[in-house]
SESEKE-800409 format. One record per residue (C-alpha): residue number from 1; residue in three letters; x, y, z. Coordinates in nm, 2 decimals. Example, Ala and Ser with C-alpha at 12.3 -4.5 7.8 and 13.67 -1.06 7.14 Angstrom:
2
<node num="1" residuo="ALA" px="1.23" py="-0.45" pz="0.78"/>
<node num="2" residuo="SER" px="1.37" py="-0.11" pz="0.71"/>
***
This chain:
304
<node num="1" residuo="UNK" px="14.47" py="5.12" pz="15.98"/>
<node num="2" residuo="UNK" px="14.30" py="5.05" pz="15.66"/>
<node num="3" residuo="UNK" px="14.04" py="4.82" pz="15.87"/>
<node num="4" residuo="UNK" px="13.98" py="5.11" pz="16.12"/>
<node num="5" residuo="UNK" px="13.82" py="5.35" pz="15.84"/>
<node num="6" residuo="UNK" px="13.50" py="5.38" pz="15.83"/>
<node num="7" residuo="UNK" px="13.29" py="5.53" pz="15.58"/>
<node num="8" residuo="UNK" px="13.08" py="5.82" pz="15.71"/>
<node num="9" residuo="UNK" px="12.74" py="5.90" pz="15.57"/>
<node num="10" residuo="UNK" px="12.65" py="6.22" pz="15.41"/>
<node num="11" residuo="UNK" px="12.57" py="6.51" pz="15.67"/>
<node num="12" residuo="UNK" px="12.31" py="6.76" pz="15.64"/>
<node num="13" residuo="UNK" px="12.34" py="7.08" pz="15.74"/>
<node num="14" residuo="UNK" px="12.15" py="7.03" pz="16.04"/>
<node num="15" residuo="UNK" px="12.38" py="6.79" pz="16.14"/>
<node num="16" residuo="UNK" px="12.70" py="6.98" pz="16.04"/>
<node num="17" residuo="UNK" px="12.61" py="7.33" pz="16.02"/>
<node num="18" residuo="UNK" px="12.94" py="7.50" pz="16.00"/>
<node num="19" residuo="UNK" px="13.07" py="7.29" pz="15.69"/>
<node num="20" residuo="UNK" px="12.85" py="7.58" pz="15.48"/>
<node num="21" residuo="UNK" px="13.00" py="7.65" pz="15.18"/>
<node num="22" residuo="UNK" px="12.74" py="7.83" pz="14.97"/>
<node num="23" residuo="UNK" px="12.77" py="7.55" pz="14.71"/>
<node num="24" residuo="UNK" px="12.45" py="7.33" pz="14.79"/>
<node num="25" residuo="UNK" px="12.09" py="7.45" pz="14.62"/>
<node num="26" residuo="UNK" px="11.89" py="7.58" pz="14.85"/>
<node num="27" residuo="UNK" px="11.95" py="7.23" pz="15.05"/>
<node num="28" residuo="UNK" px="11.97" py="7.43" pz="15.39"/>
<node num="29" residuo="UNK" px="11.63" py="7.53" pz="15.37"/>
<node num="30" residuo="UNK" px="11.36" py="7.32" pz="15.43"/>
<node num="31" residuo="UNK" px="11.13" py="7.39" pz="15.13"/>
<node num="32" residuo="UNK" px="10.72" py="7.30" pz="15.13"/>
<node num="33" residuo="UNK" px="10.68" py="6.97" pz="14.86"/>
<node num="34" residuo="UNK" px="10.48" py="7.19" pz="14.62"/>
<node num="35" residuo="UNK" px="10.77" py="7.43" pz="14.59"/>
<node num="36" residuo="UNK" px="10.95" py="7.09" pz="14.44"/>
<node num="37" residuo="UNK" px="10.67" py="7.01" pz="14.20"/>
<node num="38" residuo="UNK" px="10.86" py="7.05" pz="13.83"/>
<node num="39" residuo="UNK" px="10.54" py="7.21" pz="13.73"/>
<node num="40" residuo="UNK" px="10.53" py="7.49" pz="13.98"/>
<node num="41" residuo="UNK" px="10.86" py="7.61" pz="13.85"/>
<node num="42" residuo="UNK" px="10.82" py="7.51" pz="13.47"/>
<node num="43" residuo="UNK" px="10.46" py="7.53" pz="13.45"/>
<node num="44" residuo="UNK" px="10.29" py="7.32" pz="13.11"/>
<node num="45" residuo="UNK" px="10.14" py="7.59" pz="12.89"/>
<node num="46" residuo="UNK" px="9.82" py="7.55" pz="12.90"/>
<node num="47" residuo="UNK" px="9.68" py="7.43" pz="12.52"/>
<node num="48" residuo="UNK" px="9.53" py="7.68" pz="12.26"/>
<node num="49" residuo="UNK" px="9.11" py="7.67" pz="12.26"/>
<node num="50" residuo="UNK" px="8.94" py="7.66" pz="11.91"/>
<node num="51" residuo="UNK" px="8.86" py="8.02" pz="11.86"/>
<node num="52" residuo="UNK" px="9.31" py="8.04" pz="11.85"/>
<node num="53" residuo="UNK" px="9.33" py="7.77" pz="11.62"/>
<node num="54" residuo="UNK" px="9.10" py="7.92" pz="11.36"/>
<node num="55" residuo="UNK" px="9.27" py="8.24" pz="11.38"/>
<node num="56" residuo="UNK" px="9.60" py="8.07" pz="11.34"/>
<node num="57" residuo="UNK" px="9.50" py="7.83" pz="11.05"/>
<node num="58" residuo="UNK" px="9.32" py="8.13" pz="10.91"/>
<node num="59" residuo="UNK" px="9.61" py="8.41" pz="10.94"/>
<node num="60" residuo="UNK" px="9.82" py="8.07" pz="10.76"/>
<node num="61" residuo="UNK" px="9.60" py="8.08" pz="10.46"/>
<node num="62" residuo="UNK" px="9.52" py="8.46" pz="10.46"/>
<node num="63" residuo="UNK" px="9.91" py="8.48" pz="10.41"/>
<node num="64" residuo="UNK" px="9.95" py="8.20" pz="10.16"/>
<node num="65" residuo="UNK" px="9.65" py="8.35" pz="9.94"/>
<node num="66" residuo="UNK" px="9.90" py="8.69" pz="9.86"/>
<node num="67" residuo="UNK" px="10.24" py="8.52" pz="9.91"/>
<node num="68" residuo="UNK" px="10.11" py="8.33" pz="9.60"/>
<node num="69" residuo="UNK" px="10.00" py="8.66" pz="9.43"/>
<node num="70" residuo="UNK" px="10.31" py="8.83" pz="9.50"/>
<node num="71" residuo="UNK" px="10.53" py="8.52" pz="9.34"/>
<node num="72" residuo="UNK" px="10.31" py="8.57" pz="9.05"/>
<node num="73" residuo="UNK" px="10.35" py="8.94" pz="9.02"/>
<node num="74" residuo="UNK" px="10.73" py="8.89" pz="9.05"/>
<node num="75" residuo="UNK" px="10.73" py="8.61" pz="8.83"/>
<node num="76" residuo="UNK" px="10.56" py="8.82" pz="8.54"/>
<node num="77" residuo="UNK" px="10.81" py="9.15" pz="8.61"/>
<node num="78" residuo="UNK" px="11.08" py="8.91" pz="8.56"/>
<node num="79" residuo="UNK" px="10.96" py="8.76" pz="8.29"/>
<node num="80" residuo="UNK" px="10.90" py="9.09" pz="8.09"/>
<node num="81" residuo="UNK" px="11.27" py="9.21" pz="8.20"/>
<node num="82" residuo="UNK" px="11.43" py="8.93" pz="8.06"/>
<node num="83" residuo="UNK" px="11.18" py="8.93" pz="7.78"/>
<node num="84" residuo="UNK" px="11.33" py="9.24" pz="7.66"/>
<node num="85" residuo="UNK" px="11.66" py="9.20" pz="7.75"/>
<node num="86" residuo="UNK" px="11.63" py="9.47" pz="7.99"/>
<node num="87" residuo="UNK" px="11.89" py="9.28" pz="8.24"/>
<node num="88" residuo="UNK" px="12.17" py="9.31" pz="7.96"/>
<node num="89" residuo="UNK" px="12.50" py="9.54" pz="8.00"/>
<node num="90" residuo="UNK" px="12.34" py="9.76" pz="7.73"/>
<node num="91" residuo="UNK" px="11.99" py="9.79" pz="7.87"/>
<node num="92" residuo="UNK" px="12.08" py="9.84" pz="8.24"/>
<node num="93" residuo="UNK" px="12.13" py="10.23" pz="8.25"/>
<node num="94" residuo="UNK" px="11.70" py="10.23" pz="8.08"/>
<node num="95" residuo="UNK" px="11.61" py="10.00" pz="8.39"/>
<node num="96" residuo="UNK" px="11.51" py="10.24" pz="8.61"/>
<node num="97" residuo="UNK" px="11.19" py="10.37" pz="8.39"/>
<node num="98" residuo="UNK" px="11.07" py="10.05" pz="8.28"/>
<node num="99" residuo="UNK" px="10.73" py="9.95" pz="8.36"/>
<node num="100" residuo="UNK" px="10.78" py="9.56" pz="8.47"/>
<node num="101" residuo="UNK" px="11.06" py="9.69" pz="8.77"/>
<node num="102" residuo="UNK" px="10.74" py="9.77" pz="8.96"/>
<node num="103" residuo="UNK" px="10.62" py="9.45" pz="8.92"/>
<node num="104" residuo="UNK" px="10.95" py="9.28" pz="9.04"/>
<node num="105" residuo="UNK" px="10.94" py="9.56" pz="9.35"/>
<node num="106" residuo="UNK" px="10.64" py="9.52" pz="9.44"/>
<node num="107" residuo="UNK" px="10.65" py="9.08" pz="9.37"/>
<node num="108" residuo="UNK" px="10.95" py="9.10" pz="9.59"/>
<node num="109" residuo="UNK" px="10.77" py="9.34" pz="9.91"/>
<node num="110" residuo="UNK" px="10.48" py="9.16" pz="9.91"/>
<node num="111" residuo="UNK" px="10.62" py="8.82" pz="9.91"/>
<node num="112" residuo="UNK" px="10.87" py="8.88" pz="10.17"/>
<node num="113" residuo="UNK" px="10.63" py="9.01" pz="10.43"/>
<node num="114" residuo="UNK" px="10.35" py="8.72" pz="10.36"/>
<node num="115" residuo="UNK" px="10.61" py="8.48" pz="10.39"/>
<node num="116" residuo="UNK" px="10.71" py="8.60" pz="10.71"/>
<node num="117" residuo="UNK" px="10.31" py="8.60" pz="10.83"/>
<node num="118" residuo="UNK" px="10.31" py="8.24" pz="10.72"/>
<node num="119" residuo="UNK" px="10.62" py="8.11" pz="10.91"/>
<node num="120" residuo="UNK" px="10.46" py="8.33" pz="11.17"/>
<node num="121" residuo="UNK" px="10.15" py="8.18" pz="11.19"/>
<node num="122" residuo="UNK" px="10.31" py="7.79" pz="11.13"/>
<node num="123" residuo="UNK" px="10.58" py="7.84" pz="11.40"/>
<node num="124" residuo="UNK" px="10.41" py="8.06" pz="11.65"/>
<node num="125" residuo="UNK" px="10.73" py="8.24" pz="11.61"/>
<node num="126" residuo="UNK" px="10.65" py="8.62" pz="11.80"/>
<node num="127" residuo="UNK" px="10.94" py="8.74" pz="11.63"/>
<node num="128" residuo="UNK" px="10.82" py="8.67" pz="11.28"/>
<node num="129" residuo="UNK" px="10.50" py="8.83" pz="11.34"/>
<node num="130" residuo="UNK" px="10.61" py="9.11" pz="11.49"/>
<node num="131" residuo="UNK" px="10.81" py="9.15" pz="11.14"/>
<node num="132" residuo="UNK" px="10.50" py="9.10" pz="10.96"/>
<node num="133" residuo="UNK" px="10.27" py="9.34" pz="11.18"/>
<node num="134" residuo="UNK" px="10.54" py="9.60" pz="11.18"/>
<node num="135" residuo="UNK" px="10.59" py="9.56" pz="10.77"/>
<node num="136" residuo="UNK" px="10.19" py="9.59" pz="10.70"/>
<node num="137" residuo="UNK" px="10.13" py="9.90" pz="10.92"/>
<node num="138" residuo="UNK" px="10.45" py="10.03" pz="10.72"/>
<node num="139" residuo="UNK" px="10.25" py="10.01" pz="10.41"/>
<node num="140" residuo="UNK" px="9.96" py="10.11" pz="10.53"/>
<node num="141" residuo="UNK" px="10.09" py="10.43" pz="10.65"/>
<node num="142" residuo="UNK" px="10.30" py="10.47" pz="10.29"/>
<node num="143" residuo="UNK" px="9.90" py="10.43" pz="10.10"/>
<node num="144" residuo="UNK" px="9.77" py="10.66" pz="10.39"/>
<node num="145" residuo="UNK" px="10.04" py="10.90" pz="10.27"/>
<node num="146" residuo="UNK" px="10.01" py="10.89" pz="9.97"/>
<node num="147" residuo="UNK" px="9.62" py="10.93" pz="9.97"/>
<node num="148" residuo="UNK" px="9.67" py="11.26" pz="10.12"/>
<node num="149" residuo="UNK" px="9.93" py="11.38" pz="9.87"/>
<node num="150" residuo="UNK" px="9.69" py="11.30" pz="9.60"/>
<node num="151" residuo="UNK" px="9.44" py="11.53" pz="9.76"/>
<node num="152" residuo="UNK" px="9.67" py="11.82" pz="9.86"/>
<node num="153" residuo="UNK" px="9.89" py="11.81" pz="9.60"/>
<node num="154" residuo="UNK" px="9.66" py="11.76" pz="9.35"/>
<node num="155" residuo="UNK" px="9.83" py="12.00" pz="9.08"/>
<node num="156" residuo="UNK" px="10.20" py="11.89" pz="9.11"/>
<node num="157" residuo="UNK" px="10.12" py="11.52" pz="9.07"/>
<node num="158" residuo="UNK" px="9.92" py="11.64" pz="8.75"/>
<node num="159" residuo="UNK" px="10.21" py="11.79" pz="8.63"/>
<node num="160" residuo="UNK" px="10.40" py="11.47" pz="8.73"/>
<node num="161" residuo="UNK" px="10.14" py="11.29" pz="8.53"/>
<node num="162" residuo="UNK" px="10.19" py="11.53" pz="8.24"/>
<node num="163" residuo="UNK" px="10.60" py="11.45" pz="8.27"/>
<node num="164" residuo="UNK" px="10.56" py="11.06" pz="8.30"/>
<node num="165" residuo="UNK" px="10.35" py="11.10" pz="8.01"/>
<node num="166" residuo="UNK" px="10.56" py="11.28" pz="7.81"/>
<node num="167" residuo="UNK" px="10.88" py="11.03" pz="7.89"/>
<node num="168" residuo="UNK" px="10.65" py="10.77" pz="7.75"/>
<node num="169" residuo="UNK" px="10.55" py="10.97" pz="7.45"/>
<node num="170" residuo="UNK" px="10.93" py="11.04" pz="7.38"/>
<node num="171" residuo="UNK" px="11.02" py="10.63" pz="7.42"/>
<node num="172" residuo="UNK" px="10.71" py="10.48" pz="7.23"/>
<node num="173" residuo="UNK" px="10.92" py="10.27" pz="6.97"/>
<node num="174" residuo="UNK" px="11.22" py="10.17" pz="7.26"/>
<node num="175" residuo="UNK" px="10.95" py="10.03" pz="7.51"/>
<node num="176" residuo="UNK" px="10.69" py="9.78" pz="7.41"/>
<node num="177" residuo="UNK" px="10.57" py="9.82" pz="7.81"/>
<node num="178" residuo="UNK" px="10.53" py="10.16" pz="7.72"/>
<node num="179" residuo="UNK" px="10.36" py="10.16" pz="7.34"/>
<node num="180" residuo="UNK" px="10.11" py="9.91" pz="7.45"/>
<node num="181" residuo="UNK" px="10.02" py="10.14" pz="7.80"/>
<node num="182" residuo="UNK" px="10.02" py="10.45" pz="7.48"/>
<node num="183" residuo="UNK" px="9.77" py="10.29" pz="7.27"/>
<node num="184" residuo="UNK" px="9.57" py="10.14" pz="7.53"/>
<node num="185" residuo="UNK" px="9.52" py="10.51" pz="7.67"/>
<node num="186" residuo="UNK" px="9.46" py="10.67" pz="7.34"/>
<node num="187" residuo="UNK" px="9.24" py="10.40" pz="7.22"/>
<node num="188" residuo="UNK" px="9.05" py="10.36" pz="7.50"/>
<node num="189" residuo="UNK" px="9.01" py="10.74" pz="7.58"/>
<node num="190" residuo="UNK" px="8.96" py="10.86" pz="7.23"/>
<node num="191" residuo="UNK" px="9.24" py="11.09" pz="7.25"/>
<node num="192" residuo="UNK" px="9.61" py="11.18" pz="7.07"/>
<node num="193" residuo="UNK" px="9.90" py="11.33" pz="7.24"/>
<node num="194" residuo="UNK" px="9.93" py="11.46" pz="7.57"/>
<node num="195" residuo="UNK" px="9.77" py="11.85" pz="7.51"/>
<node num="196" residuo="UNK" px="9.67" py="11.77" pz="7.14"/>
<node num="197" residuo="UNK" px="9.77" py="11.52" pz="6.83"/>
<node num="198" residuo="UNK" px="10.04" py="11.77" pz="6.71"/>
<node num="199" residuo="UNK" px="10.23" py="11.68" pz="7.06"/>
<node num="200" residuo="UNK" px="10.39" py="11.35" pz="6.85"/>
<node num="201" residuo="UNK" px="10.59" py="11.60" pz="6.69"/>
<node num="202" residuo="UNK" px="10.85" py="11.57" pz="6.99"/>
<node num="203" residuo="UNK" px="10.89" py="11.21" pz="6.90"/>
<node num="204" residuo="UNK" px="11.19" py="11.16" pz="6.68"/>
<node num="205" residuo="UNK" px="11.05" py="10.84" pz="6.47"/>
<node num="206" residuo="UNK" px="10.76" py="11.07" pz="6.39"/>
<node num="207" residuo="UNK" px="10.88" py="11.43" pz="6.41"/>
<node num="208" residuo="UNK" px="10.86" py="11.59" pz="5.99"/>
<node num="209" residuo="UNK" px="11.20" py="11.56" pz="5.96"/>
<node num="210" residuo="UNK" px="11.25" py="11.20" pz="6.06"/>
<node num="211" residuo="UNK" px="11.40" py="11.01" pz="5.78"/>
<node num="212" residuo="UNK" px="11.19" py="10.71" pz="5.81"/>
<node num="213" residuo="UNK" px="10.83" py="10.59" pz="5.67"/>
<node num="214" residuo="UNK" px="10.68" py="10.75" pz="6.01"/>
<node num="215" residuo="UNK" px="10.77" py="11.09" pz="5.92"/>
<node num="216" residuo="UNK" px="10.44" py="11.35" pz="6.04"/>
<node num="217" residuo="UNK" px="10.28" py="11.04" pz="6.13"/>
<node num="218" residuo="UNK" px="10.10" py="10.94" pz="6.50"/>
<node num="219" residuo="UNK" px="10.04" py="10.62" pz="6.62"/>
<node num="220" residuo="UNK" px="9.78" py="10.42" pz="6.46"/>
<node num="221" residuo="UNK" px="9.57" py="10.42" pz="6.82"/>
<node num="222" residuo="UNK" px="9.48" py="10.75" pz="6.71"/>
<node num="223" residuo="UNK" px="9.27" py="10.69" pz="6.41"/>
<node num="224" residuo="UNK" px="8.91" py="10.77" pz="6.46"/>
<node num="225" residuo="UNK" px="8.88" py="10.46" pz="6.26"/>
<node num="226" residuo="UNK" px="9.21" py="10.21" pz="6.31"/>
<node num="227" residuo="UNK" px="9.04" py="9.88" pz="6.13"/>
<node num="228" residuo="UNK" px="9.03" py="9.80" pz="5.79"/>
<node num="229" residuo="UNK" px="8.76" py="9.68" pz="5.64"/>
<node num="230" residuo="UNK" px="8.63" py="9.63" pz="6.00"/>
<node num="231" residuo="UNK" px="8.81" py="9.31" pz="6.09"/>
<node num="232" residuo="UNK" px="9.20" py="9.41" pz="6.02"/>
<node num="233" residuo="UNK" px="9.40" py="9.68" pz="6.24"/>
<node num="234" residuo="UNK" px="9.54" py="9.96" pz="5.97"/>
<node num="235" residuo="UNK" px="9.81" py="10.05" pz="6.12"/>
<node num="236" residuo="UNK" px="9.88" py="10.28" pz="5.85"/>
<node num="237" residuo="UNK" px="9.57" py="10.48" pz="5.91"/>
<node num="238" residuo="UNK" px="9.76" py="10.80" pz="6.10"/>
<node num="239" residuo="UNK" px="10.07" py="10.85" pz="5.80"/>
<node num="240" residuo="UNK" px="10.10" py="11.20" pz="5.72"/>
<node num="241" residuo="UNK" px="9.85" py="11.32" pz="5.97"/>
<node num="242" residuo="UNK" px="10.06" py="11.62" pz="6.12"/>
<node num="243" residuo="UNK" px="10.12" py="11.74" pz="5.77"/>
<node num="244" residuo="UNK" px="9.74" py="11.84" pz="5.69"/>
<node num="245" residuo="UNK" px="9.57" py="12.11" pz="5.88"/>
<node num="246" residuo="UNK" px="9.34" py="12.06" pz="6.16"/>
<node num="247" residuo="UNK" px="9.00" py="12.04" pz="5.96"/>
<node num="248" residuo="UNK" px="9.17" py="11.77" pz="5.73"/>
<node num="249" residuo="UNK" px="9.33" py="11.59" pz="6.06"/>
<node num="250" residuo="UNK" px="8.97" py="11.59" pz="6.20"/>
<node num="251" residuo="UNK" px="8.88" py="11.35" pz="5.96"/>
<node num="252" residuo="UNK" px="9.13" py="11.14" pz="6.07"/>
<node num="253" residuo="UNK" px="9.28" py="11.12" pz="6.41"/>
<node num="254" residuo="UNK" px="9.14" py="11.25" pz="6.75"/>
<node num="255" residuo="UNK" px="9.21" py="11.62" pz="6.80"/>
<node num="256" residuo="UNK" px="9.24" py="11.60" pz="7.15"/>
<node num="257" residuo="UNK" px="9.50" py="11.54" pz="7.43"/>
<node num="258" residuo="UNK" px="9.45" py="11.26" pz="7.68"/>
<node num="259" residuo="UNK" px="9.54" py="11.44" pz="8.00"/>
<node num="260" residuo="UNK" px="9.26" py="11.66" pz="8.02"/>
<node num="261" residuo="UNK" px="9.05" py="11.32" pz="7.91"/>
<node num="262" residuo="UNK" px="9.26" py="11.12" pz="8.16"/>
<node num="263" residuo="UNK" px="9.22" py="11.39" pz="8.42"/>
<node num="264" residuo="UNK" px="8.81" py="11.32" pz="8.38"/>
<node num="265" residuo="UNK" px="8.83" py="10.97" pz="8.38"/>
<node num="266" residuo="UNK" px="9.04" py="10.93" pz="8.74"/>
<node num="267" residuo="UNK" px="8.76" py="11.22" pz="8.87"/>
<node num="268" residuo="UNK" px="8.46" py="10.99" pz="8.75"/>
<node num="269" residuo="UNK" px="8.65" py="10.68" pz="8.88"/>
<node num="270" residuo="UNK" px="8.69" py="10.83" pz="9.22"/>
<node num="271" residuo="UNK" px="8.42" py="10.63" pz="9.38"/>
<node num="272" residuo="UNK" px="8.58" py="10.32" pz="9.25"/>
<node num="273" residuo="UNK" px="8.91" py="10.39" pz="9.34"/>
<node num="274" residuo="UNK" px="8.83" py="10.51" pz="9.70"/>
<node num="275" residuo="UNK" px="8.65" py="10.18" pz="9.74"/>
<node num="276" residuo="UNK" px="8.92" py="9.97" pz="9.59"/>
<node num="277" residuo="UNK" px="9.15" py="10.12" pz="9.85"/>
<node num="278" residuo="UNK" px="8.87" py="10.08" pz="10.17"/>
<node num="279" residuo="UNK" px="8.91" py="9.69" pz="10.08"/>
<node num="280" residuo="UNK" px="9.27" py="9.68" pz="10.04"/>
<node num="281" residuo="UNK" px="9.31" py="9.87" pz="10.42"/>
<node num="282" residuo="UNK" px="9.02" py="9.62" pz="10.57"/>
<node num="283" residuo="UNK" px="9.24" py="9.34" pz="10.45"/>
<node num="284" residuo="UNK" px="9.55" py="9.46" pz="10.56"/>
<node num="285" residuo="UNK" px="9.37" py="9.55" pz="10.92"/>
<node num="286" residuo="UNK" px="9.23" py="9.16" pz="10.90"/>
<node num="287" residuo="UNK" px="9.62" py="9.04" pz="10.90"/>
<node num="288" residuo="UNK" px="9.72" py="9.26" pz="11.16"/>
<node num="289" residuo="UNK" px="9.43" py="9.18" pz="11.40"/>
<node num="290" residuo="UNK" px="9.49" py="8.79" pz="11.36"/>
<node num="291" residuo="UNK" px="9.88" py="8.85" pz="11.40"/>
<node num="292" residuo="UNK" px="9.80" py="9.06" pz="11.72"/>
<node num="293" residuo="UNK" px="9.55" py="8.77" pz="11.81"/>
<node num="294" residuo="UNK" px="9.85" py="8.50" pz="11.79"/>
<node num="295" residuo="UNK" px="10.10" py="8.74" pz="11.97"/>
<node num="296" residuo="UNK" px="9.87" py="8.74" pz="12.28"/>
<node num="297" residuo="UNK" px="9.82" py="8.43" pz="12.26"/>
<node num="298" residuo="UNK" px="10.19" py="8.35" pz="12.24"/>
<node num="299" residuo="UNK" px="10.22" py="8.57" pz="12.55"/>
<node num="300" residuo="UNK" px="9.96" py="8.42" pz="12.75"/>
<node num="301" residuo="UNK" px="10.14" py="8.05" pz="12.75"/>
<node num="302" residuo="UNK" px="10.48" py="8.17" pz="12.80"/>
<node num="303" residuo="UNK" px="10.62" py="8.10" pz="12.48"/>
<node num="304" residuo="UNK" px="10.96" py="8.22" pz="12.42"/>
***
């Protein structure tokens, strides 16, 4: 019985139509030789020309240029916070006004979001740039906002100005950040105090009844003359200045406050700063146009 088998050869369905059990691909139907071809079903994506090359390459290094900033901007706010200890147990609950947190915020933002345009731009990863586009017309919109607060609310951020002043005013000996923005101000802008030099009064190291050497004292960035000799900072130039009377302070420090002077200076730098902020918006629109540029590309070879 054995001998009598015979093996039978493998029927198509043209021979055996009613063996049909669903399970064969498409093998009942006689399909043109093209419709075979791998590349009709899985076609090659066709290669990038030049003009997407530069942009890439370029959009890599455009990214790179302000990852690198933004890794130096968090690397000096971290060193100033742990310059000052401002990451200690005792130091935490002050961490929220000092100056170098905005450089670690704004270290940390922009490095995130130019690393994600780089690996976008490397990997051709739509994913990454969509990240990236999505984070830089987020910003964009935050500067466009805020532009417009500064011209409609013109008076409440003065008297925000007036407030942040005054906080630094209040912590000039517990903030170095804070002294050195102080004298820098009052030095630069010839100017003492935030309405006028009796303002230092609200300090406690110089109020009159402070027990130490500072007592009706200002800071020595308000001398109409803070050298010695010329050459040598006298940083003893303002002691005793709120105990004489304005003619005799005169002679001394600067009379005036330095929000009305500040207020002038930000009014005559308005040119400036509108500029400043037309380049930062045409860059930001450069990295958005080249991402957009690699996304269609992405889209046109069927990258997934």
């Amino acid at each position: 019985q054995a001998s009598r088998l015979v093996e039978l050869p493998y029927s198509s369905s043209e021979e055996d139509g009613d063996d049909d059990d669903g399970c064969s691909p498409a093998g009942d139907v006689d399909l043109p030789a093209a419709e075979w071809d791998p590349e009709v079903w899985w076609p090659v994506p066709p290669k990038p020309n030049a003009f997407s090359q530069c942009v890439r390459y370029l959009a890599f290094l455009w990214n790179l240029l302000f990852l690198l900033l933004g890794l130096l901007t968090l690397a000096v706010g971290v060193w100033g916070l742990l310059a000052k200890g401002s990451l200690q147990g005792e130091r935490l609950a002050l961490l929220g006004s000092d100056p170098m947190l905005l450089f670690v915020l704004a270290g940390l933002g922009a490095s995130a979001v130019s690393l994600a345009g780089c690996l976008g731009a490397l990997r051709s990863s739509p994913c990454l740039l969509r990240f990236f586009v999505g984070a830089v017309l987020a910003f964009a919109g935050l500067e466009v906002l805020g532009g417009l607060l500064l011209v409609v609310a013109r008076r409440r951020l003065r008297d925000a100005l007036r407030d942040a002043l005054l906080l630094c005013l209040l912590r000039y000996q517990d903030e170095p950040d804070l002294q050195f923005l102080v004298d820098e101000v009052q030095r630069s802008l010839r100017c003492c105090g935030l309405g006028s030099y009796r303002d230092w009064e609200t300090n406690p190291y110089f109020n009159c009844s402070a027990p130490g050497v500072q007592a009706c004292s200002v800071p020595a960035s308000c001398c109409l003359d803070p050298w010695q000799n010329g050459t040598i900072a006298n940083t003893q130039c303002a002691f005793g200045a709120l105990r004489l009377g304005d003619v005799a302070a005169s002679t001394v420090v600067h009379m005036g406050g330095c929000v009305a002077q500040l207020g002038a200076w930000l009014h005559g730098q308005a040119g400036g700063i509108a500029a400043g902020a037309a380049v930062l918006v045409l860059l930001e629109a450069a990295g958005v146009l080249m991402a957009l540029k690699m996304l269609g590309d992405i889209t046109a070879r069927g990258v997934r």
